[in-house]
PAMIZA-841045 format. One record per residue: residue in one letter; x, y, z of N, C-alpha, C in turn. Coordinates in steps of 0.05 Angstrom, whole numbers, padded with zeros to 5 digits, always signed. Each point is the difference from the previous one (the first is absolute). Layout:
BEGIN
AXYZXYZXYZ
...
This chain:
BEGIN
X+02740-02101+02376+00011+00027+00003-00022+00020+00007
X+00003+00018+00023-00018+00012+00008+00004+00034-00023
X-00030+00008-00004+00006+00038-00011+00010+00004+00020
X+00011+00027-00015+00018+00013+00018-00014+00024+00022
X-00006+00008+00020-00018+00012+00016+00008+00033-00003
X-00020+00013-00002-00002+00024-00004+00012+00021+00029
X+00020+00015+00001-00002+00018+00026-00029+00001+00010
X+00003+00001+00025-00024+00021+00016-00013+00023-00015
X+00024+00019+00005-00014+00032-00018-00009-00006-00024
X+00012-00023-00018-00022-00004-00026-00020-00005+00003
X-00005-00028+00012-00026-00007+00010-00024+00010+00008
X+00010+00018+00029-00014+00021+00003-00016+00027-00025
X+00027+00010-00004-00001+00015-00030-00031-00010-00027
X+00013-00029-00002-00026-00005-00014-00025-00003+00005
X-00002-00010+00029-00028+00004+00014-00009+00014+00003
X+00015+00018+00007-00019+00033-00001-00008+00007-00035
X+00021-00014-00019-00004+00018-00023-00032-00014-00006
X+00000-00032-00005-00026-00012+00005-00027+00007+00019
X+00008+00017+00021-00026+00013+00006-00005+00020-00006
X+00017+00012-00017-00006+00030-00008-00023+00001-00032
X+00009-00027-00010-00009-00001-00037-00026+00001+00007
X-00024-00015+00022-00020+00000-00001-00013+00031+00000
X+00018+00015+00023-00013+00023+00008+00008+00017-00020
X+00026+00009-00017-00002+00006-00027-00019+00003-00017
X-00010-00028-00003-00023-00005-00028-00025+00014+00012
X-00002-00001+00028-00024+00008+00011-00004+00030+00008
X+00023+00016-00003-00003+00031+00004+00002+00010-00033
X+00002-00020-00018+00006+00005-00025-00030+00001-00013
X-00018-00016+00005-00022-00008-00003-00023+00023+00006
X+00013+00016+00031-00020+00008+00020+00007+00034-00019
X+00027+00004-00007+00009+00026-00020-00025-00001-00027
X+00004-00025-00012-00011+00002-00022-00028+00001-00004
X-00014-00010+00016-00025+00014+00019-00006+00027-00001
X+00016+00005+00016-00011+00034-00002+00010+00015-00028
X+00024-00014-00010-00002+00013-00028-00018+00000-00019
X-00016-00029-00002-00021-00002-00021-00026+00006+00019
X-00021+00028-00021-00012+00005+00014-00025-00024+00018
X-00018-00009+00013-00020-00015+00005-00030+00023-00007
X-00015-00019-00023-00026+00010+00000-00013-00018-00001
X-00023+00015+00006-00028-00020+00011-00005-00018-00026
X+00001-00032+00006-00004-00018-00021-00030-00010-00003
X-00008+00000-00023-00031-00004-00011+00003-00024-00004
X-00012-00015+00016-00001-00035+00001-00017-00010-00017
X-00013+00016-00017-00030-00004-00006+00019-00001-00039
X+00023+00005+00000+00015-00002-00025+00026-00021+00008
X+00004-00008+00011+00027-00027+00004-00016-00026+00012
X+00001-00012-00028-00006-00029+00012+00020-00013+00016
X-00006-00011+00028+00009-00020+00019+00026-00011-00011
X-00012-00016-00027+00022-00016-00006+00032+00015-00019
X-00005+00013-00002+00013+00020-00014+00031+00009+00019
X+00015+00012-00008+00023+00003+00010+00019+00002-00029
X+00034-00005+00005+00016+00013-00012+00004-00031-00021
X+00000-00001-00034+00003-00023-00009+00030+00004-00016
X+00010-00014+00007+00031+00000-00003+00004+00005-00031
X+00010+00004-00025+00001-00001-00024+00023-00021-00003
X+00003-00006-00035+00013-00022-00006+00029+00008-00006
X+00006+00039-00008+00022+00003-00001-00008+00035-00007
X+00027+00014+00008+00000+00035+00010-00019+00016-00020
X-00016+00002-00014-00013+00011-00022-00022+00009+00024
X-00011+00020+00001-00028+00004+00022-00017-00018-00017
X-00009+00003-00018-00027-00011-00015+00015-00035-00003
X+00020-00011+00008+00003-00031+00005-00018-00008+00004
X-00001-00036-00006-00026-00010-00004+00003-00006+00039
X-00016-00022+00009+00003-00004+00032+00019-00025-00004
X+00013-00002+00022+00023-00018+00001-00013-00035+00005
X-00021+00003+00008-00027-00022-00004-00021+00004-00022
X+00011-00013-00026-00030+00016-00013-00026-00016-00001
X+00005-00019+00009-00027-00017-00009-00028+00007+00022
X+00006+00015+00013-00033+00020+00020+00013+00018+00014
X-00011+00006+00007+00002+00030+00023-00006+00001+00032
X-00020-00024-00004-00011+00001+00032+00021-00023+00017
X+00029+00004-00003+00004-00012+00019+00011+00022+00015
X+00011-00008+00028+00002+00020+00018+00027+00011+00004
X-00001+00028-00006+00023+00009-00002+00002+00021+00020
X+00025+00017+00002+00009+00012+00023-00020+00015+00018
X-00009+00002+00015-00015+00016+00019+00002+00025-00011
X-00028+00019-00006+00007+00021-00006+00005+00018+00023
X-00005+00000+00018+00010+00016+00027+00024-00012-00006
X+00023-00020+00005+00031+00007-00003+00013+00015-00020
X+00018-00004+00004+00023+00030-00017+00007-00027-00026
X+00005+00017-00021+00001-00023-00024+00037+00007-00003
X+00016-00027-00013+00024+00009-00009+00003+00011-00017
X+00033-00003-00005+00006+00011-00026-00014+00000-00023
X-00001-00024-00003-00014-00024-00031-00014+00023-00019
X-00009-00014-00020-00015+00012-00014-00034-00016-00003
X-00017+00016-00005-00026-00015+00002-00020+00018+00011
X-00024+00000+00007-00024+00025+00002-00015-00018+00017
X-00012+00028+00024-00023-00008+00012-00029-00006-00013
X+00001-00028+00002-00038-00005-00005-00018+00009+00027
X-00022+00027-00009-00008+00011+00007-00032-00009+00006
X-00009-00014-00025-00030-00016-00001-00005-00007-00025
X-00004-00030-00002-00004-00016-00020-00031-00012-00003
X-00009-00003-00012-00033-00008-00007-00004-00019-00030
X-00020-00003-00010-00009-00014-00017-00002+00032-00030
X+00007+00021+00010-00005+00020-00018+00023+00018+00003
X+00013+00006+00022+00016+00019-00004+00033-00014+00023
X+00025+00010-00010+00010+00000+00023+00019+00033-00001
X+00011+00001+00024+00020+00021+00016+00008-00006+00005
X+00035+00023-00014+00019-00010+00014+00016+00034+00004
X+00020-00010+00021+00014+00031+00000+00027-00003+00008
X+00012+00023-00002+00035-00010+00010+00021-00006-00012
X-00011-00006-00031+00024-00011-00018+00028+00003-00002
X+00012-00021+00012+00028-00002+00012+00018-00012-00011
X+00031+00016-00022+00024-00025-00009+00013-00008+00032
X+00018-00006-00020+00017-00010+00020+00017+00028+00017
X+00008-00006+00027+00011+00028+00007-00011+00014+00011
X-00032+00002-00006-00014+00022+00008-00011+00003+00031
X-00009+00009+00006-00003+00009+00034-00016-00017+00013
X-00002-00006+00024-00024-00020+00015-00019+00020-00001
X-00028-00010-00012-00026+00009+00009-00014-00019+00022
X-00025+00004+00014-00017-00011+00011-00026-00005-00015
X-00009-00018-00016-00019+00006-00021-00031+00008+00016
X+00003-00003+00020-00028+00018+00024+00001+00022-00012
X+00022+00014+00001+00007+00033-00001-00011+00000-00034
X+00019-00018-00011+00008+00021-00032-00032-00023-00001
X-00009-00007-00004-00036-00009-00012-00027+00025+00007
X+00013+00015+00023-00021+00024+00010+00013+00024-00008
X+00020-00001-00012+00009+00028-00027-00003-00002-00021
X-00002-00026-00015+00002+00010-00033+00004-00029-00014
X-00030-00002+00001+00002-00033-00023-00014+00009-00027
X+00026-00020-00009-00012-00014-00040-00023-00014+00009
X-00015+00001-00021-00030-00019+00011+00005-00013-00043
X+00004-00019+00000-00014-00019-00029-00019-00015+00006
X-00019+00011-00026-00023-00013-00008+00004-00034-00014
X-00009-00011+00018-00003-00034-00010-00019-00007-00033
X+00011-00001-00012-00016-00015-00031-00023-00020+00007
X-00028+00004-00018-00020-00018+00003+00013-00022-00007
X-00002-00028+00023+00010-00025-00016-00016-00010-00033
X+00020-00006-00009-00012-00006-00021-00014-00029-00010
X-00018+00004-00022-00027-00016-00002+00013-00021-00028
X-00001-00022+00019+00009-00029-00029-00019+00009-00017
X+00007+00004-00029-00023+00003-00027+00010-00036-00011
X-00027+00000+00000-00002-00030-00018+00012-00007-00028
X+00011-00018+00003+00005+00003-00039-00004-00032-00003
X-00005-00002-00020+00008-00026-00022+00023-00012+00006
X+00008-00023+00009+00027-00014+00004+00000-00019-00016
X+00025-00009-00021+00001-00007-00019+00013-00036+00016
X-00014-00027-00009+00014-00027+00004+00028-00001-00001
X+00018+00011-00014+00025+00011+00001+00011+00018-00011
X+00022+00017+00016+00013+00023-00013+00011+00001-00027
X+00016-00031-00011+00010+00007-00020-00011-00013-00023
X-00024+00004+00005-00022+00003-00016-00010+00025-00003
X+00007+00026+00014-00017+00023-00003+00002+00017-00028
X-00007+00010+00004-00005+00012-00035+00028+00022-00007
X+00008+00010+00033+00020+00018-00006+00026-00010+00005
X+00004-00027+00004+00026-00025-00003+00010+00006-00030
X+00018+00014+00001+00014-00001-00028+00021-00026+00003
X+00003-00015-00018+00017-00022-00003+00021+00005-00017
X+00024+00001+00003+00022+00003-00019-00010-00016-00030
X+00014+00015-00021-00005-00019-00024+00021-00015-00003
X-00011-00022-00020+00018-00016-00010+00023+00007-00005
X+00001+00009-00005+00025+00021-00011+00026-00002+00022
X-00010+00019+00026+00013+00009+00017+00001-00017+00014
X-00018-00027-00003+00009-00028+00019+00019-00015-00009
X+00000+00004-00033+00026-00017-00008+00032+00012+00000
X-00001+00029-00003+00012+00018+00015+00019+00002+00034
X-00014-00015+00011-00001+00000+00032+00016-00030-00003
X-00013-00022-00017+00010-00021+00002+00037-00005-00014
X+00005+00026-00016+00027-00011-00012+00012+00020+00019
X-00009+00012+00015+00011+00023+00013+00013-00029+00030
X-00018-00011+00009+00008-00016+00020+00020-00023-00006
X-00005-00010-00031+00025-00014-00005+00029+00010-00006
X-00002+00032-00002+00022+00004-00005+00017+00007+00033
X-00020+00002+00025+00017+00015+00024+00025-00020+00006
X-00006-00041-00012+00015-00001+00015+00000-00013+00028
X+00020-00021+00006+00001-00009+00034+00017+00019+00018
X+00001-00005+00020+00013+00020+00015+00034+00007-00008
X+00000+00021+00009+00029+00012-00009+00027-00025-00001
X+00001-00005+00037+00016-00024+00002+00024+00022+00009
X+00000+00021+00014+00023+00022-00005-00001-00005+00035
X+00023+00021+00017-00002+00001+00031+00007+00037-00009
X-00011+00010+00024+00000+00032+00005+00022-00005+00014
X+00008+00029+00010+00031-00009+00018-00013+00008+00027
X+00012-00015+00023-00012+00003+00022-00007+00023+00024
X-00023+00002-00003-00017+00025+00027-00018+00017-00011
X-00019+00002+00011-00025+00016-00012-00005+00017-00007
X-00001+00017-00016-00018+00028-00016-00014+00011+00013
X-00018-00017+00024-00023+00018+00015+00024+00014+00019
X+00014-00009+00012+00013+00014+00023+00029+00020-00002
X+00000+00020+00001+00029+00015-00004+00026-00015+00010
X-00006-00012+00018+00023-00004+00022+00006-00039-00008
X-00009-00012-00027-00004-00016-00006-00007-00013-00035
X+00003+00033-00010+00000+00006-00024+00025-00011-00019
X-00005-00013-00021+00025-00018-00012+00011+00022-00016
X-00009+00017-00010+00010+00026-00021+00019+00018+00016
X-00016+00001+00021+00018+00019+00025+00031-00007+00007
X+00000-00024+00002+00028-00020+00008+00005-00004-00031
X-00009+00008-00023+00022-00008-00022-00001-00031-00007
X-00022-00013+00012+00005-00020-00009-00015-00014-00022
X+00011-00008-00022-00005+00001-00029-00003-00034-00009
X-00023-00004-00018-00005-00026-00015+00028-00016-00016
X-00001-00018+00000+00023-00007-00004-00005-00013-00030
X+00019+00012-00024+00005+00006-00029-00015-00021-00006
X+00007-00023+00002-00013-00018-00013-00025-00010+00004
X-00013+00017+00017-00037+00011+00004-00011+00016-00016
X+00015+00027+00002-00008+00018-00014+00001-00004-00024
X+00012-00013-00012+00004-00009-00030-00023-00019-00004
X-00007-00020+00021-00025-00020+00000-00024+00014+00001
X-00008+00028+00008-00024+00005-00005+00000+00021-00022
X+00016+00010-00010+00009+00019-00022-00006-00026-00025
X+00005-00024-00004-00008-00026-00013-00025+00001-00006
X-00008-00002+00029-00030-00004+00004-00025+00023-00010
X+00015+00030+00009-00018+00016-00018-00001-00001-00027
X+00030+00001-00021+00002-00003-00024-00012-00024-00010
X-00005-00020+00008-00022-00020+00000-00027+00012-00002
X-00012+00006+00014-00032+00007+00003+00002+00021-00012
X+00008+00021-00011-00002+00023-00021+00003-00019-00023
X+00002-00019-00011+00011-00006-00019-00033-00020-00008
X-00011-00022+00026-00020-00007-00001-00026+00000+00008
X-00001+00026+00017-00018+00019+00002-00021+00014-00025
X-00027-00006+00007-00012+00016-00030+00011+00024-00006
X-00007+00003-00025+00002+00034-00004-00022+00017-00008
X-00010+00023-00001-00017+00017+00005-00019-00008-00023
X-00030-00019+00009-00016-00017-00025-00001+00026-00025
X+00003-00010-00023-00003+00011-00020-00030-00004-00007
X-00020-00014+00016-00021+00001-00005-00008+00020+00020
X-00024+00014-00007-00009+00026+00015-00011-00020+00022
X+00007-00001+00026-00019-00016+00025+00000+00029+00019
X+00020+00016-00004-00009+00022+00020-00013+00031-00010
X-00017+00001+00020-00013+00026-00016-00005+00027+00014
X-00004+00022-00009-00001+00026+00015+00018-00001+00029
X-00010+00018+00012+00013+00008+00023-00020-00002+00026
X+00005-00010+00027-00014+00011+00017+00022-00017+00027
X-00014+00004+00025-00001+00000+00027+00022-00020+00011
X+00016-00014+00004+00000-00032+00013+00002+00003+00028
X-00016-00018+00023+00003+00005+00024+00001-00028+00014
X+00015-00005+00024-00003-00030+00008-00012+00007+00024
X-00021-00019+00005-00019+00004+00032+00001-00026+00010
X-00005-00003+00017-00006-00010+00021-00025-00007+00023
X+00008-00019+00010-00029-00011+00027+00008+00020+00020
X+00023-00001+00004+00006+00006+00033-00011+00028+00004
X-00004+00017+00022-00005+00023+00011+00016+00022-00012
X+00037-00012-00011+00011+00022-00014-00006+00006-00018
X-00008-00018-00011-00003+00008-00039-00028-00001+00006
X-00022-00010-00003-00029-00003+00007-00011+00029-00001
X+00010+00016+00016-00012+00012-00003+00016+00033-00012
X+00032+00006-00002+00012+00011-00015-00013+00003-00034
X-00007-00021-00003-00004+00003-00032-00025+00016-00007
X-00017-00015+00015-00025+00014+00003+00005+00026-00001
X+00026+00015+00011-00012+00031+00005+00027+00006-00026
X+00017-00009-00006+00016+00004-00023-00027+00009-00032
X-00015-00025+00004-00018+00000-00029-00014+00027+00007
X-00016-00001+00013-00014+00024+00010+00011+00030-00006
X+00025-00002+00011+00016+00025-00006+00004+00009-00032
X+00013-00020-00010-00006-00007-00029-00020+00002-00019
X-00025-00009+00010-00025+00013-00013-00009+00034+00009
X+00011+00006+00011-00007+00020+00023+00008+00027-00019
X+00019-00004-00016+00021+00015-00014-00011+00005-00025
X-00024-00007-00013-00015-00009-00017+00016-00021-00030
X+00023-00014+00011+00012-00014-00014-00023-00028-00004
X+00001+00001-00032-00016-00030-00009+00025-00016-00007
X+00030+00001+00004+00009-00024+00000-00001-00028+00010
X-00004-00022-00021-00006-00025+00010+00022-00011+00021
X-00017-00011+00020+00021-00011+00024-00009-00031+00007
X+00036-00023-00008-00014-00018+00007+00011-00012+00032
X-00003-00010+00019+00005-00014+00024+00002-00023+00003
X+00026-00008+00007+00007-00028+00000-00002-00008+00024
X-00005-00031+00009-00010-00001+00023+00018-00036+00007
X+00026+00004+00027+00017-00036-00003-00037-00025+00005
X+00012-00016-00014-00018-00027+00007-00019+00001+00035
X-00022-00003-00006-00010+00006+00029-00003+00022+00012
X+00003+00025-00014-00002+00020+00021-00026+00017-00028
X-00015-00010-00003-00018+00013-00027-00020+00019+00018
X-00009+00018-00009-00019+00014+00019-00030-00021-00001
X-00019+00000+00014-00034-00003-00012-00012+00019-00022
X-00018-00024-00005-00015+00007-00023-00013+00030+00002
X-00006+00008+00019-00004+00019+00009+00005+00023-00008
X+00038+00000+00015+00017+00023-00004+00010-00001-00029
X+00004-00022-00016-00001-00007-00030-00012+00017-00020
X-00026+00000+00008-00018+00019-00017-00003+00031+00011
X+00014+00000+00023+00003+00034+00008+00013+00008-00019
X+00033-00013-00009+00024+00012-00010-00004-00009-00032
X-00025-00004-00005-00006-00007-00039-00015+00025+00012
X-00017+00012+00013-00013+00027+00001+00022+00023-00007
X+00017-00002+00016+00033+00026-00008+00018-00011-00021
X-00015-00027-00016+00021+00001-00028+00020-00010+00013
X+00007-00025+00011+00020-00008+00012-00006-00027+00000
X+00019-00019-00024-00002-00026-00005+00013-00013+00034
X-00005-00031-00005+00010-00016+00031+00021-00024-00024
X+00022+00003+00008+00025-00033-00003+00007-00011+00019
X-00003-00021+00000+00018-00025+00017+00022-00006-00006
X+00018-00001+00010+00025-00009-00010+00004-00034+00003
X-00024-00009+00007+00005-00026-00003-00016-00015-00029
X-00005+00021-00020-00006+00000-00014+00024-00005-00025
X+00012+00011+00010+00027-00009-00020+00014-00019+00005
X-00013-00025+00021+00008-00030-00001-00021-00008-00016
X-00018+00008-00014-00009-00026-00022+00013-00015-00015
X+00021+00006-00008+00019-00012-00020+00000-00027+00024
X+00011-00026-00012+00002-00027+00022+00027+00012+00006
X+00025+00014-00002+00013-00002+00005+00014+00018+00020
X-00024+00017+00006-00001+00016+00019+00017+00026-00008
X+00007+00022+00014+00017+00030-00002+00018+00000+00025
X+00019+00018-00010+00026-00002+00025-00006+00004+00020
X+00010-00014+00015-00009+00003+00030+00004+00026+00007
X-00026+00012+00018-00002+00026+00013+00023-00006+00027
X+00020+00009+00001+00024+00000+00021-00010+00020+00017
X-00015+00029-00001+00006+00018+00019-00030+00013-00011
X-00016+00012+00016-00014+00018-00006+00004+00021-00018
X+00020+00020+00004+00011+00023-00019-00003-00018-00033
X+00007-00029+00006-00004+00003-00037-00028-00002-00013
X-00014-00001+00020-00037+00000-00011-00002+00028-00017
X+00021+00018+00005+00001+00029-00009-00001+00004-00032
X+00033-00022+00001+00007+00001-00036-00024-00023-00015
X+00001-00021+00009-00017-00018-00005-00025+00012-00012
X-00024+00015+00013-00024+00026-00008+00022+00013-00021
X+00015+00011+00005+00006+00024-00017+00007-00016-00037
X+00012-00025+00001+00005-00011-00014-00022-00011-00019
X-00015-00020+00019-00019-00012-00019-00028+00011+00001
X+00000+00025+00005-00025+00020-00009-00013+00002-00016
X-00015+00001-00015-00015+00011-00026+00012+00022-00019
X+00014+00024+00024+00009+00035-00014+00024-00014-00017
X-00001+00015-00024+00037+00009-00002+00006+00020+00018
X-00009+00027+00017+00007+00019+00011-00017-00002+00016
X+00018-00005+00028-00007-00006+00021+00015+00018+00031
X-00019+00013+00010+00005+00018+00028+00002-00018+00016
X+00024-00018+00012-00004-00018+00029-00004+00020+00030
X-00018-00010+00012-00005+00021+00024-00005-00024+00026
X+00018+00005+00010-00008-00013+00035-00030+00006+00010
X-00010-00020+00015-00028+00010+00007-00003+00021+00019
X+00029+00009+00016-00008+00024+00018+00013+00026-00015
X+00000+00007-00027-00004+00023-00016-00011+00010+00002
X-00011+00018+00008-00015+00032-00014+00003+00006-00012
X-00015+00011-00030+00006+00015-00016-00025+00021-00001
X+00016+00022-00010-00007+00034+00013-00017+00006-00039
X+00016-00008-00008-00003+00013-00026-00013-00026-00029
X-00008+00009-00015-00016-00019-00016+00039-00008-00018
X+00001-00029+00001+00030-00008-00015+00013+00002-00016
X-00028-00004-00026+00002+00003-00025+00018+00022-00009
X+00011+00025+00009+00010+00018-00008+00035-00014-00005
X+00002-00025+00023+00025-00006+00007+00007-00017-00025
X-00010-00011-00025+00000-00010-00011+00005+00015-00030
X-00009+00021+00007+00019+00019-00023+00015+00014+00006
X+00001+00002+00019+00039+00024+00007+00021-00020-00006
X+00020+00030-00010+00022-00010-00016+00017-00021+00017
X+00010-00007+00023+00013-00017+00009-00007-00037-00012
X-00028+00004+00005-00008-00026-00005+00000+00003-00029
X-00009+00015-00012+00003-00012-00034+00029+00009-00018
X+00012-00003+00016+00030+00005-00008+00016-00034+00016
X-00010-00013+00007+00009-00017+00023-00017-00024-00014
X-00021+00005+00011-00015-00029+00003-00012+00001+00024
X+00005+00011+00022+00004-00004+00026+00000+00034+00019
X-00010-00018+00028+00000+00029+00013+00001-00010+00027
X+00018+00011+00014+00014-00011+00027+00000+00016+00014
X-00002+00004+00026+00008+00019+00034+00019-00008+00010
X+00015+00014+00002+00028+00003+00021-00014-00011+00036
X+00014-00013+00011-00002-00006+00020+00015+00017+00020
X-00002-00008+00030+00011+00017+00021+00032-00003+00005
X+00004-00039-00007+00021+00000-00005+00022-00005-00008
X+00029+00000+00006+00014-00014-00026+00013-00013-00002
X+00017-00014-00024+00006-00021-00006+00005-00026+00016
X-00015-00019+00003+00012-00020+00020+00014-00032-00009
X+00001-00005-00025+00006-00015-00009+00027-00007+00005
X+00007-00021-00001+00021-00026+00001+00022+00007-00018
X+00018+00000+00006+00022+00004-00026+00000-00035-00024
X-00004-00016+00016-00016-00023-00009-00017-00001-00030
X-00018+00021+00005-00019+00006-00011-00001+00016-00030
X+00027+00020+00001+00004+00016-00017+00020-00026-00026
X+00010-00012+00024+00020-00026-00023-00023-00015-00016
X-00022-00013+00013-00016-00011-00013-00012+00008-00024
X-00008+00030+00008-00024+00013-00022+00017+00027-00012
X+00022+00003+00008+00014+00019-00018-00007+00029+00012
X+00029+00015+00004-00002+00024+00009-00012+00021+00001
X-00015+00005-00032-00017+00011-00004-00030-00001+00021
X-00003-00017+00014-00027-00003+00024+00018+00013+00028
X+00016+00015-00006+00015+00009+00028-00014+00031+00008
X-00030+00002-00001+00000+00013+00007+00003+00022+00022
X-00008+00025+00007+00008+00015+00032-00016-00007+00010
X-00029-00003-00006-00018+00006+00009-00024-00023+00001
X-00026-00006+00006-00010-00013-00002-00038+00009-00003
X-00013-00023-00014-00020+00005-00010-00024-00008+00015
X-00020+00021+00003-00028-00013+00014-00018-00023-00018
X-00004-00014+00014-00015-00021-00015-00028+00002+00002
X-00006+00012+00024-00034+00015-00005-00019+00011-00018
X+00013+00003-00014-00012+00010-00026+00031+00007-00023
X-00016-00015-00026+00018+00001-00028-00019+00001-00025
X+00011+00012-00018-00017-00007-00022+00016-00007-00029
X+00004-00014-00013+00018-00020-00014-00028-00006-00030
X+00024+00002-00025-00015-00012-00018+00018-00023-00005
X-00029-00024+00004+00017-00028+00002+00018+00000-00035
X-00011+00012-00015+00008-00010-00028+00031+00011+00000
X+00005+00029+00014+00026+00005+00003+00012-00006+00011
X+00001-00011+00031+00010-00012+00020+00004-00035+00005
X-00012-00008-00019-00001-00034+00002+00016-00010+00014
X+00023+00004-00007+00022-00016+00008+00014+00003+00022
X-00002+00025+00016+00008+00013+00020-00023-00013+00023
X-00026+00001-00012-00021-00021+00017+00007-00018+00004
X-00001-00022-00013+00009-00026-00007+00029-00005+00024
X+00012+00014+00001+00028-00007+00013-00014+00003+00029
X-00016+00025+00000-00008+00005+00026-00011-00028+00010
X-00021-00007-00015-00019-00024+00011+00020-00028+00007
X+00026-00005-00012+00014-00017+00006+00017+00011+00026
X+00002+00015+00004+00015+00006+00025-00012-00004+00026
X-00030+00015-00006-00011-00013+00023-00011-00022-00001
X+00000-00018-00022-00002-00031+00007+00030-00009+00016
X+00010+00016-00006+00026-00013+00014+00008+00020+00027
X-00017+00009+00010-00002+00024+00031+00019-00008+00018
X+00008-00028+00009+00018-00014+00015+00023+00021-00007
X+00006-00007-00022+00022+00012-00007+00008+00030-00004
X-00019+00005-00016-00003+00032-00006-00004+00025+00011
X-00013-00012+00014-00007+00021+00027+00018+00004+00018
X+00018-00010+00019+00016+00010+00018+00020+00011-00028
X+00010-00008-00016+00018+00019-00026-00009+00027+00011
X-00018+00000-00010-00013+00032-00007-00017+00007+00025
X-00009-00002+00020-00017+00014+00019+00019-00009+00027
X+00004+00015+00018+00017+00009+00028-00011+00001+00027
X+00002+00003+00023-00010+00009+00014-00026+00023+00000
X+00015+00020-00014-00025+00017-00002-00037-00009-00010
């Protein structure tokens, strides 16, 4: 079957309209020209390679939409730049670079020729810095500032893992939590009774053989808990968390837990015994032969630190926290010593499962929802409210689409 053929006068019609778009763009170009003024450009300040570097998203100060160098080659600074957002590099060196033009999204075409011979930021480049030698220890968890859980808190960890438990053995009802349009709460669609009753079993089980809060003193004072990390996120977040923290002239003790394999060097070890800042492994609490509940999800490395800590009163803080103010004050206002506990309202609310309210009882129905970035909790009053927590996220499979949504 042949398309169907356009009249003449269309045809025509469009040909002309197709030779018109070029000469359009090009009297549009030749306008905007004489609108932006031309001044004499100082070559002797725009490096060659320099031109317009695209950003990674509408903010002017965005990072570049390439961040790993600068010298690759980007738009001609004689052409007209688009919409985008991103700034002319003006001249880059071993000491300083320039840039000018800082552009969101939306904003006007410059020529970075033009805007580099009106008005550049110039930053000063930092002396690279000088390796200082230190002492490197035959191994880390041997170093002097390796705190090791006590006995105590390992046998602790060990009845804690016999009580989580094999897997539920339960089914969610079908379609995902990450997606609105695929959300099982959304469609109403609900666990079926004789599940919900099976893990309602299962908790009144593990509250029942779950430790309870040692009557021997194993936890003591108050201070810090933080979980870090190798990678580039946490690596180096924490680093400026502690800092901030000492910065405040707070001497609260802070200890840092660190998953199996990701330990800092001996090195950075004895930096953070300099700021009063013990180092844990969490694979420290497999000494027992019988090992600790399996870590299911990152997020439970959270309760896990918060749990088998040293403090009875303990501030949990994400490693990309700031804190502005020395803490200690947070530890005697009335909320927390009326409570036990001291919580932040989050941005948003309620997302839980109707599922969820059957299991653990109406009373957890709340509007609203809590930041987990920072908490501060006395384990001696809270035990048991912990305790449930740490079983839930041994059991994350399950628990988590309940209670967390798309958002």
């Amino acid at each position: 079957m042949k398309p169907p053929r356009l009249p003449r006068v269309t045809r025509e019609e469009s040909a002309r309209k197709a030779c018109l778009v070029p000469a359009c763009i090009l009297v549009s170009l030749v306008v905007l020209k004489l609108v932006v003024p031309s001044r004499h450009f100082r070559a002797s300040n725009f490096n060659p390679r320099g031109g317009f570097v695209a950003g990674s998203f509408c903010h002017p100060f965005a990072l570049p939409k390439i961040k790993s160098h600068l010298s690759f080659r980007p738009r001609s600074p004689k052409k007209l730049t688009d919409m985008g957002p991103g700034y002319c590099l003006c001249a880059d060196d071993e000491t300083r670079s320039s840039i000018a033009s800082l552009k969101g999204c939306g904003s006007k075409p410059v020529t970075c020729e033009t805007a580099c011979a009106e008005h550049v930021i110039v930053g000063e480049k930092t002396a690279p810095c000088v390796q200082k030698t230190r002492p490197e220890c035959s191994e880390r968890f041997s170093h002097e500032n390796m705190q090791m859980p006590s006995d105590d808190i390992i046998e602790l960890a060990r009845a804690f893992h016999w009580a989580m438990g094999p897997h539920l053995g339960v089914k969610l009802p079908r379609g995902s939590r990450r997606d609105l349009y695929q959300d099982f709460a959304m469609y109403d669609r609900q666990m079926s009774k004789t599940d919900v009753a099976k893990v309602k079993r299962r908790i009144e089980k593990f509250k029942r053989e779950a430790p309870a809060f040692p009557k021997k003193r194993i936890f003591h004072g108050r201070g810090i808990v933080i979980v870090g990390g190798s990678s580039p996120k946490f690596s180096t977040s924490f680093w400026v968390a502690i800092h901030a923290i000492r910065r405040t002239g707070s001497k609260i003790p802070i200890q840092i837990w660190f998953p199996d394999g990701e330990l800092p060097d001996c090195g950075r070890i004895s930096e953070l015994n300099r700021l009063n800042v013990t180092v844990l492994s969490f694979s420290h609490l497999n000494r027992a032969d019988d090992g600790f509940a399996e870590v299911t999800n990152r997020f439970m490395f959270k309760i896990i630190a918060l749990l088998f800590s040293s403090f009875d009163e303990v501030l949990l803080l994400d490693s990309d926290n700031i804190i502005l103010r020395d803490p200690e004050e947070l530890f005697s206002s009335t909320p927390y010593l009326s409570t036990g506990s001291l919580l932040w309202l989050d941005f948003w609310g309620r997302s839980s499962a109707p599922d969820c309210q059957s299991i653990l009882g109406n009373v957890t129905a709340v509007l609203h929802t809590h930041e987990s970035g920072q908490l501060i909790t006395k384990k001696s009053n809270t035990w048991e409210a912990l305790a449930l927590a740490l079983f839930m996220n041994a059991h994350s499979y399950f628990f988590f689409p309940l209670t967390i949504n798309y958002m």
